[in-house]
C-alpha positions, 0 to 999 in steps of 0.5 A, spaced: 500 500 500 502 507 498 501 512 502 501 520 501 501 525 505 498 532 502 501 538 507 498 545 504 502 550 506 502 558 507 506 563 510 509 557 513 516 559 513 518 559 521 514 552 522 518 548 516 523 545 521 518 543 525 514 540 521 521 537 519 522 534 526 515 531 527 514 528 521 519 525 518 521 520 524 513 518 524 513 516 517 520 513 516 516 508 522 512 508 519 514 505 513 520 500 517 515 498 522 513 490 522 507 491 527 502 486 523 497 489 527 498 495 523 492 496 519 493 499 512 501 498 512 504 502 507 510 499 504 511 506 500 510 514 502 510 520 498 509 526 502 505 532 496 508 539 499 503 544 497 505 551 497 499 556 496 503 562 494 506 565 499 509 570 500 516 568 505 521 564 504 516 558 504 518 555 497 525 555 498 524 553 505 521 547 503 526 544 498 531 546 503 528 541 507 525 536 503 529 536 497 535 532 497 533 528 503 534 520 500 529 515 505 528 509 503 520 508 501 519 515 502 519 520 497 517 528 496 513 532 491 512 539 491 506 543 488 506 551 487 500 556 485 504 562 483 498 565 487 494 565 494 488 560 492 486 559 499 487 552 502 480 548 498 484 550 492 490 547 495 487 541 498 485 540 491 492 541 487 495 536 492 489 530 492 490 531 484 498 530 485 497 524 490 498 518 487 497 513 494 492 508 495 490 512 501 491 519 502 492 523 509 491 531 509 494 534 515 496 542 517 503 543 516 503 546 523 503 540 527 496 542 531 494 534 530 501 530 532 503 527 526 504 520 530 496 519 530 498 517 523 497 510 524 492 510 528 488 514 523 490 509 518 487 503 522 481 507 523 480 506 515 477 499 515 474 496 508 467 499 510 470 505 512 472 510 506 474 516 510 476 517 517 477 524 520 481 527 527 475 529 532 477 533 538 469 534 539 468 527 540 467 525 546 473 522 547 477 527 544 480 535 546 482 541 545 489 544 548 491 552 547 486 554 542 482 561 542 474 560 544 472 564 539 475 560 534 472 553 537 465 557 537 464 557 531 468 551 529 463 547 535 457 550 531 458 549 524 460 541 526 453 541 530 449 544 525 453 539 519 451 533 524 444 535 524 444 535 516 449 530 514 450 524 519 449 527 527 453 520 529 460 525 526 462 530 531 467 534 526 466 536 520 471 541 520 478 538 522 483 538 515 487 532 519 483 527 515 484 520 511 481 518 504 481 512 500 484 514 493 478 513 490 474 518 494 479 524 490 479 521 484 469 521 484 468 526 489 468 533 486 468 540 491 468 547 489 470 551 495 477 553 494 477 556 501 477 554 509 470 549 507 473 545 502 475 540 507 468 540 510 466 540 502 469 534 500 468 530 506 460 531 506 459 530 498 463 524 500 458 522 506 452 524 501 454 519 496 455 513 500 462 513 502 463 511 510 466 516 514 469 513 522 472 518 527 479 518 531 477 521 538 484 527 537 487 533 541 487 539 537 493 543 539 494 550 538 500 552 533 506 554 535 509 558 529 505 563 524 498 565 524 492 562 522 490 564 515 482 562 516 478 569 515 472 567 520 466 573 516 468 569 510 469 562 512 462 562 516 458 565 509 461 559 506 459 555 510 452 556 512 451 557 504 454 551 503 450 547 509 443 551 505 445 547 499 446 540 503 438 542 506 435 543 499 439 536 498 436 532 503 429 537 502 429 533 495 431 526 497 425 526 502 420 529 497 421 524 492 422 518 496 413 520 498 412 522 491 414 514 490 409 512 496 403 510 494 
């Protein structure tokens, strides 16, 4: 099995040798390990680094980091939008890059500790097409970040749960595993903050199971984080009024079928 990780980054040039640090001895583990009870073990990595047009060093930090590393069964790709796009937009360039059978998407700032990979794999049974990092589980927590920012994260995945699947608590957390064929048949607009949460619930609303893995949400350490909340809440409850209208549909003509 392939594994490919996909990091968007913006901005993120004070935080790449952390990102070096904590990454890459999970995923040498990873792919060294012998644990028969590792469930979707890969044999090979590749980690996509996704640059969204910044505006420091990040390009050039990256290939500092990344480029000329030579670690057996693991290999590095780098993608570029010449320009800011917003994190959707990045999320996609980096799925269409990725050539694993199983995708991860993670922050680049380490909020979610990169040594859960393996239990997010595991998560990934052969019923379960996608599993996501859930600090609002009850199982799960957060550490450190600012209560204005969980508010609305809270309330979004609240109302996502009542339109969508209420037995997911997040829908919100980029910190996600997806089956390669979820990136290759499941389409989202959103190049902003919401193309996450998109990608997840068109996938859910197709059919394809989604699992949680109870996870910390920890506060970034370096940077700022790049989500405009006035924006990124239009977009959402835009987003969750079509998700509304879909399931309106669905119900209508379910008793229009009733004799």
């Amino acid at each position: 099995m392939k594994l490919s990780v996909v990091i968007p980054c913006y901005n993120e040039s004070d935080g790449i040798p952390k990102l070096k640090d904590e990454l890459l001895p999970i995923l040498a583990d990873l792919v060294a390990s012998e644990d028969t009870d590792q469930t979707n073990k890969p044999g090979q990595v590749e980690v996509v680094l996704v640059d969204d047009g910044s505006h420091d060093t990040t390009w050039d930090d990256l290939h500092a980091a990344f480029g000329d590393l030579e670690i057996p069964g693991i290999e590095f790709r780098f993608e570029q939008h010449e320009v800011n796009r917003g994190l959707g937009a990045a999320i996609r360039t980096g799925l269409q890059a990725a050539t694993g059978d199983i995708i991860v998407t993670t922050d680049s700032d380490g909020t979610y500790k990169f040594e859960s990979i393996p239990a997010l794999l595991n998560k990934l049974t052969p019923d379960v097409s996608l599993v996501s990092a859930s600090p609002y589980h009850p199982d799960g927590g957060v550490e450190g970040v600012p209560e204005y920012r969980l508010f609305f994260s809270k309330g979004a995945s609240f109302l996502y749960r009542i339109f969508v699947d209420w037995r997911i608590h997040t829908y919100t957390a980029l910190y996600r595993a997806y089956r390669k064929e979820i990136a290759e048949r499941v389409t989202f607009e959103a190049n902003d903050f919401l193309g996450g949460t998109e990608l997840m619930v068109r996938a859910m609303l197709m059919g394809y199971k989604a699992a949680e893995l109870p996870a910390v949400l920890h506060q970034r350490q370096y940077g700022e984080s790049k989500a405009k909340i006035a924006r990124t809440i239009r977009s959402h409850l835009g987003f969750l009024w079509r998700v509304f209208l879909h399931r309106l549909s669905i119900i209508r003509l379910v008793e229009s079928k009733q004799p």
